[in-house]
N, C-alpha and C positions, 0 to 999 in steps of 0.2 A: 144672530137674530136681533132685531133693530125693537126695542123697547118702544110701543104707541104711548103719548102721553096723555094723560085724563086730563084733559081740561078745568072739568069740571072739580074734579079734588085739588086743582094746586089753583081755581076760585075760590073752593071752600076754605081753602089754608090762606090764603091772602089776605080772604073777609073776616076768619080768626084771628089771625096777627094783626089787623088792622083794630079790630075790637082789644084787643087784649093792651099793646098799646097804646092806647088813645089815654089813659090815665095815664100813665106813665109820663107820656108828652104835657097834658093837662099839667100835671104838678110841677116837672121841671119848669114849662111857661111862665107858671105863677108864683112859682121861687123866686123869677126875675123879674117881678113886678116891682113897684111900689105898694104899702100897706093900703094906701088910698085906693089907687087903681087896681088891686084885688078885690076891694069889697066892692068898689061902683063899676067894675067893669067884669066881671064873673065869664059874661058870655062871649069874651076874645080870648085866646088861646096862648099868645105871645103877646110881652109887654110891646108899651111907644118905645119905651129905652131901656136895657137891660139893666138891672140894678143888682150886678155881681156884689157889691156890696153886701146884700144881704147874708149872703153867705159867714162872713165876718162878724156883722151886728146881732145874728143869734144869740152867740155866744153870751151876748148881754139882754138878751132879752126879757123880762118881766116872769117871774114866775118856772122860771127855766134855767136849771144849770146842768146845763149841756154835757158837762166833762162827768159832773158825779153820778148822772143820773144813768150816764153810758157805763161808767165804772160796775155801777149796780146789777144794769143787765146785762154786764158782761160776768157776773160772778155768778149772777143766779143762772145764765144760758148754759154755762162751761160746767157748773156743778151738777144740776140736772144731768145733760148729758151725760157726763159721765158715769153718775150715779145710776142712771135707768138703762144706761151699755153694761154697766158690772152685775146691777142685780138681776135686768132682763137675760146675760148669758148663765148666770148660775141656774136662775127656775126656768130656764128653758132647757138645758141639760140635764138637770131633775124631772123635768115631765116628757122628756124625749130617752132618756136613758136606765132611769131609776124605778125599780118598780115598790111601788107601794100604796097600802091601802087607800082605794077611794081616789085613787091619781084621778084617771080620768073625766069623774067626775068633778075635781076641785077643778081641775083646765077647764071642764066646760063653763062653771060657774065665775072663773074668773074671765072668759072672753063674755060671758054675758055681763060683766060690767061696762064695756063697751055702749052698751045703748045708757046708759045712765048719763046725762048732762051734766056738767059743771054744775049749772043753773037748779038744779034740782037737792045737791047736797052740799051747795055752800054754806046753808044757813048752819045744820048740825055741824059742820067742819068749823067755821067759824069758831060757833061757842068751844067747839071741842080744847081748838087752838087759843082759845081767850083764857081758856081755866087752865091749862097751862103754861099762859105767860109767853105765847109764844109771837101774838098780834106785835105788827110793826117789828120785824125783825127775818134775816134772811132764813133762817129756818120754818118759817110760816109761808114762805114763799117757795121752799127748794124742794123739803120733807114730802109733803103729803102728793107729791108728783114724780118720786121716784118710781115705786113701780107703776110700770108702763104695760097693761095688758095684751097692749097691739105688739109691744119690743119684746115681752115673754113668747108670740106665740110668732114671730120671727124667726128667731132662736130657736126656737124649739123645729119649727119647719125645718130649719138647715141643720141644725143636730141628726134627725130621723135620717137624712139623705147621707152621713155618713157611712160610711161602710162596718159593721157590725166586726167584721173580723178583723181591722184596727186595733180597737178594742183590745178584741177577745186576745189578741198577741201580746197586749202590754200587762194583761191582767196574767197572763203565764208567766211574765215576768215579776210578777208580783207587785204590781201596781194597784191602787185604789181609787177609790171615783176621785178625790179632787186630783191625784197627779194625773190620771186620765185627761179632767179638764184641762189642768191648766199646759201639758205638754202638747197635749193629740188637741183637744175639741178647741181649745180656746185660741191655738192659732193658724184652725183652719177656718177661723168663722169673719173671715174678714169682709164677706159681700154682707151679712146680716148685720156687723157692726159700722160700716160704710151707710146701708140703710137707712138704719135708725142716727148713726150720729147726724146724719144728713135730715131728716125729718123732725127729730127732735130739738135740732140747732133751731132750724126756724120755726118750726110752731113756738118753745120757748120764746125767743128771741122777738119777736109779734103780739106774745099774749099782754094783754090787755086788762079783763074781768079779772083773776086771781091778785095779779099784784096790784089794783085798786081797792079789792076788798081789803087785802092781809097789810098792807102797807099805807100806815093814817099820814106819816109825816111827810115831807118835800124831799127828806134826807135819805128816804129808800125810797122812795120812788124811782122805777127804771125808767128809761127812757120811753118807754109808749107809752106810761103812766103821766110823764113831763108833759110831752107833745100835746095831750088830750085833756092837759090843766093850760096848756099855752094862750088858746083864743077863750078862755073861760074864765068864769069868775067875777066878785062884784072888782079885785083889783085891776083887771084891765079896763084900763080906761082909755084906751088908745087901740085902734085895728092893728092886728097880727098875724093878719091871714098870712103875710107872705113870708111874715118869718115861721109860720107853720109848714108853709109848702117846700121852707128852704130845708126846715128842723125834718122834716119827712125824707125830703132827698138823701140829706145824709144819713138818717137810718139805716136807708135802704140800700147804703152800701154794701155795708157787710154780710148778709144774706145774699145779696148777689154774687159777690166773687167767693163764696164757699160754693155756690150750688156751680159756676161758671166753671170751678178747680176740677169738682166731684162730680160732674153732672153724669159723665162718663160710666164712673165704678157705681154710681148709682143707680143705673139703668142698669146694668149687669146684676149686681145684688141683687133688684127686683126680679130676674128672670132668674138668678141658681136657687132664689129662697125656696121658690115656688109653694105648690099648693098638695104636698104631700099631707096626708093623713093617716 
């Protein structure tokens, strides 16, 4: 039987990809600008002459150190992560496996943190982290974003889908919840930990507001913190757009070829998580 094609949906995808791209295009363009010919010519897409160059002169660029500030968010992205895959598998196999008083109601109340903003508890988080000495430092930045309510109720989704009499075989053998975890539960949970490492790589790896707030000096600054001191400030006194559109490009590497690796086992994870309750 001969598949009819829709037209009209592989329009709709074209005029998507078309949108979705066009930054993307945009910024490369103006990576290879000139600083000048960024600011006075905005509304052309691609430079007169490519200035591969810029790619190089980042490195030295005003108010931006490229190497440490990548250093930074590479230690805050990789900690995170891992820290909100350990703690989100352990309370998602305590609220998927474990029964005890008031379970379901601390799950509900911890997914309704959920709608609560950044923007709404930074200020108490701040002082909190102030009185403890912890401003301007990686734990101010790493700490208070371990647990992950969305990566507990993950984990806990693919926990339930386990099969109950697993279990109940290993506890014959006189097994106990953590050998449980860590033999049965924790290394069949590879689509829920593929998920989240994958979501939480790049949300981490992007954010922005937390490590501007927690992080005063140039010296922990991550890199999307640098980028967005780059064309700012009374010390620039010279255009930098394009070494911003360069300093951007390379960002954007390494979010890309994670999600390009895993794009795969990540689309898979989403569908065996699923939506059990």
């Amino acid at each position: 039987m001969v598949r009819k094609r829709n037209y009209g949906t592989m329009f709709l995808l074209i005029v998507l990809a078309v949108l979705f791209l066009f930054p993307l295009v945009y910024m490369l363009g103006g990576s290879l600008k000139t600083n000048q010919e960024a600011d006075s010519k905005p509304e052309t897409i691609f430079p007169e002459q490519p200035q591969w160059r810029n790619y190089i002169d980042i490195f030295d660029a005003p108010n931006f150190n490229i190497l440490l500030q990548t250093r930074n968010s590479l230690i805050v992205t990789f900690t995170v992560t891992a820290g909100q895959i350990f703690v989100a598998a352990l309370a998602g196999y305590a609220f998927a496996r474990i029964r005890f008083i008031w379970r379901d109601t601390i799950f509900i109340i911890f997914l309704a943190t959920l709608i609560l903003p950044f923007e709404l508890i930074f200020v108490p988080l701040y002082l909190m982290l102030a009185k403890w000495g912890w401003i301007n430092s990686f734990l101010a930045l790493i700490v208070p974003v371990i647990a992950n309510p969305f990566a507990i109720f993950m984990f806990r989704q693919f926990f339930i889908t386990v099969p109950i009499e697993l279990e109940e075989a290993m506890r014959m053998d006189g097994a106990g919840y953590m050998r449980i975890f860590l033999s049965l539960m924790l290394p069949l949970s590879g689509p829920p930990f593929l998920t989240i490492f994958i979501l939480t790589w790049l949300a981490e790896w992007s954010a922005l507001l937390r490590p501007m707030i927690f992080a005063r000096t140039p010296d922990m600054w991550t890199l999307q913190v640098g980028l967005n001191f780059l064309n700012r400030g009374a010390q620039v006194t010279t255009p930098t757009t394009a070494y911003l559109m360069a300093g951007i490009a390379l960002a954007s590497i390494p979010p890309v070829v994670i999600f390009l690796i895993m794009q795969r086992r990540f689309v898979e994870g989403i569908a065996q998580t699923g939506i059990k309750g």
